[in-house]
C-alpha positions in Angstrom: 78.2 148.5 184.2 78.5 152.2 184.3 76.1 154.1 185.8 75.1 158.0 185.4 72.9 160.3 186.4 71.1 163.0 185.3 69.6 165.8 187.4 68.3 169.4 187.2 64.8 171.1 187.7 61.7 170.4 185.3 62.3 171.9 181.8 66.3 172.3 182.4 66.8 169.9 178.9 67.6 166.2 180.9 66.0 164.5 178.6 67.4 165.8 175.8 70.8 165.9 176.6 70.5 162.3 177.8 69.0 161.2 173.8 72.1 163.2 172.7 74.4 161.0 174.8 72.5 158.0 173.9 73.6 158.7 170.4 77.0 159.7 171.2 77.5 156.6 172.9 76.2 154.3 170.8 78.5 155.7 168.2 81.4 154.7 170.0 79.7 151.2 169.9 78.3 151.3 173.7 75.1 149.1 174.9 73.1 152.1 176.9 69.4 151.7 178.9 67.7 154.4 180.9 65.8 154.8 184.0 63.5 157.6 184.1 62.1 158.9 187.2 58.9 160.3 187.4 56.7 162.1 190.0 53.6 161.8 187.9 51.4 158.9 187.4 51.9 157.8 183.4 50.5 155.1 181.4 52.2 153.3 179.0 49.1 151.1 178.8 46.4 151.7 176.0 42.3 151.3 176.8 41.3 148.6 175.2 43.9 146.7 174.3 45.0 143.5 175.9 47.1 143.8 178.3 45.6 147.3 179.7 42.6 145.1 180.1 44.3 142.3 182.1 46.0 145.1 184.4 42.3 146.6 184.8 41.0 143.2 186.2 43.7 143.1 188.6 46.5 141.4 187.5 49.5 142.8 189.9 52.1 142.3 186.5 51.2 142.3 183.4 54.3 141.6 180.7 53.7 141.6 176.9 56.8 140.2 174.5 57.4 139.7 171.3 60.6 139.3 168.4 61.4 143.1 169.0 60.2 144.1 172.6 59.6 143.7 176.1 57.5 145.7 178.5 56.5 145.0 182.0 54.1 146.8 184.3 53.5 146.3 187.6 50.3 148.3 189.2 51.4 148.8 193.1 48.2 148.0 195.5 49.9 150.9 197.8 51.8 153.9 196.9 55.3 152.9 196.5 58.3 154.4 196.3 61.3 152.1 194.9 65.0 153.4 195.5 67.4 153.8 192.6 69.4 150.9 193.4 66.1 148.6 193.7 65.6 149.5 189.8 68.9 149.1 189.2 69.0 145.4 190.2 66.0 144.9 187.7 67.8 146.1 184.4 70.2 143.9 181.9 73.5 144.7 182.1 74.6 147.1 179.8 78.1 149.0 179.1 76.4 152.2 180.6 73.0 153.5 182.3 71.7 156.6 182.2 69.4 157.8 185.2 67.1 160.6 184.8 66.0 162.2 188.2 66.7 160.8 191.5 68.5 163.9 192.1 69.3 163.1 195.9 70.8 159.8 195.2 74.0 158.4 196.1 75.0 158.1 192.2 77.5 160.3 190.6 75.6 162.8 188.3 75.7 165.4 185.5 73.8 168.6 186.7 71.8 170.1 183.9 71.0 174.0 185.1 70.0 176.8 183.4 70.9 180.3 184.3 66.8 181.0 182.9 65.2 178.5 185.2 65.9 180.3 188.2 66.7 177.4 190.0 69.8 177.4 192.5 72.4 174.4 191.5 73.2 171.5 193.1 76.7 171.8 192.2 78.0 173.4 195.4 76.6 171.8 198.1 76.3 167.7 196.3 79.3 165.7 196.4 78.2 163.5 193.9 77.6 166.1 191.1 80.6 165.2 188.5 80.2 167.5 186.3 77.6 170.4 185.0 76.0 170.8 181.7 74.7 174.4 180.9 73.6 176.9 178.4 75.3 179.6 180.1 78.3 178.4 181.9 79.5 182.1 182.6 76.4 182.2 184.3 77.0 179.3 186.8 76.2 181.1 190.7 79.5 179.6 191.9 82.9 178.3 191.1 83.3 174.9 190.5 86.5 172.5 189.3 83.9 169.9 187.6 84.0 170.3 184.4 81.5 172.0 182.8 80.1 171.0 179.5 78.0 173.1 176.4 74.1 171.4 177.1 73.6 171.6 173.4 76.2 169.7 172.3 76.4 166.1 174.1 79.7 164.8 171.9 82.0 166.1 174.7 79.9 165.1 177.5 79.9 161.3 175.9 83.8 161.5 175.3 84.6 162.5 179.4 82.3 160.2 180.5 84.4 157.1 178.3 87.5 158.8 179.4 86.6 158.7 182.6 84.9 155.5 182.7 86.4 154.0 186.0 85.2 157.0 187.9 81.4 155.3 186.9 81.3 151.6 187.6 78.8 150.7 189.5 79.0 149.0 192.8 76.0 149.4 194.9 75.2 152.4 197.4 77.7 154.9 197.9 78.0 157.4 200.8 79.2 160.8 200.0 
């Protein structure tokens, strides 16, 4: 399995350059899942219906199935903070997986930045940074030899990231 991720300050367009290279990739006939990162607490639960109840009770997992879908959700007693490889471990194994957030992690990753944001890059100072999407790319603060992709146009992005396949196998925790 190939693993990717996806980093860049709230609002910079992860999410939709990742459903672009979703598409991109599953054109070229590739299984893809996700993991999304959140800070935020988020439902995916609605009041009322079954298993929201059961999960209100008390139940620690709560997993509903059926011909078309699976969904599990487990309700921590403490805070808790899983690791990106702890989530990887969980998921089906695909041709590739997409990570949105997790921006320090040991993972390589495709920095979305935008000159607008304000935000300084990651790019110069993160090894694992592969390459940089960007609406401005004449914009970027600093030269960089990763390749630098259009963020509006994910095609490109898909086709390096099949080129350079290899590059993204995944094999546990790296170290820079």
């Amino acid at each position: 399995m190939k693993v990717v991720g996806f980093c860049g300050v709230s609002g910079a367009g992860k999410t939709t350059l990742i459903e672009g290279v979703i598409g991109a990739l599953r054109a070229r006939g590739q299984r893809v899942s996700v993991i999304k990162h959140s800070h935020k607490r988020f439902e995916i639960d609605h009041a009322g219906k079954d298993t929201f109840r059961h999960r209100e009770a008390g139940a620690y997992e709560v997993m509903i199935a059926s011909r078309e879908r699976l969904a599990k959700v487990i309700s921590f007693e403490a805070a808790s903070e899983l690791g990106v490889h702890d989530l990887i471990a969980t998921m089906q194994p695909v041709d590739w997986l997409l990570i949105e957030g997790f921006k320090h992690a040991d993972l390589l990753k495709v920095e979305v930045w935008r000159a607008a944001r304000g935000a300084a890059p990651m790019y110069p100072d993160d090894p694992f940074v592969a390459a940089i999407a960007t609406d401005a790319p004449e914009s970027l603060p600093a030269p960089t030899q990763r390749p630098v992709f259009a963020l509006d146009a994910p095609g490109p992005l898909a086709e390096h990231l099949i080129r350079e396949a290899g590059r993204f196998e995944y094999a546990g925790e790296r170290h820079g």
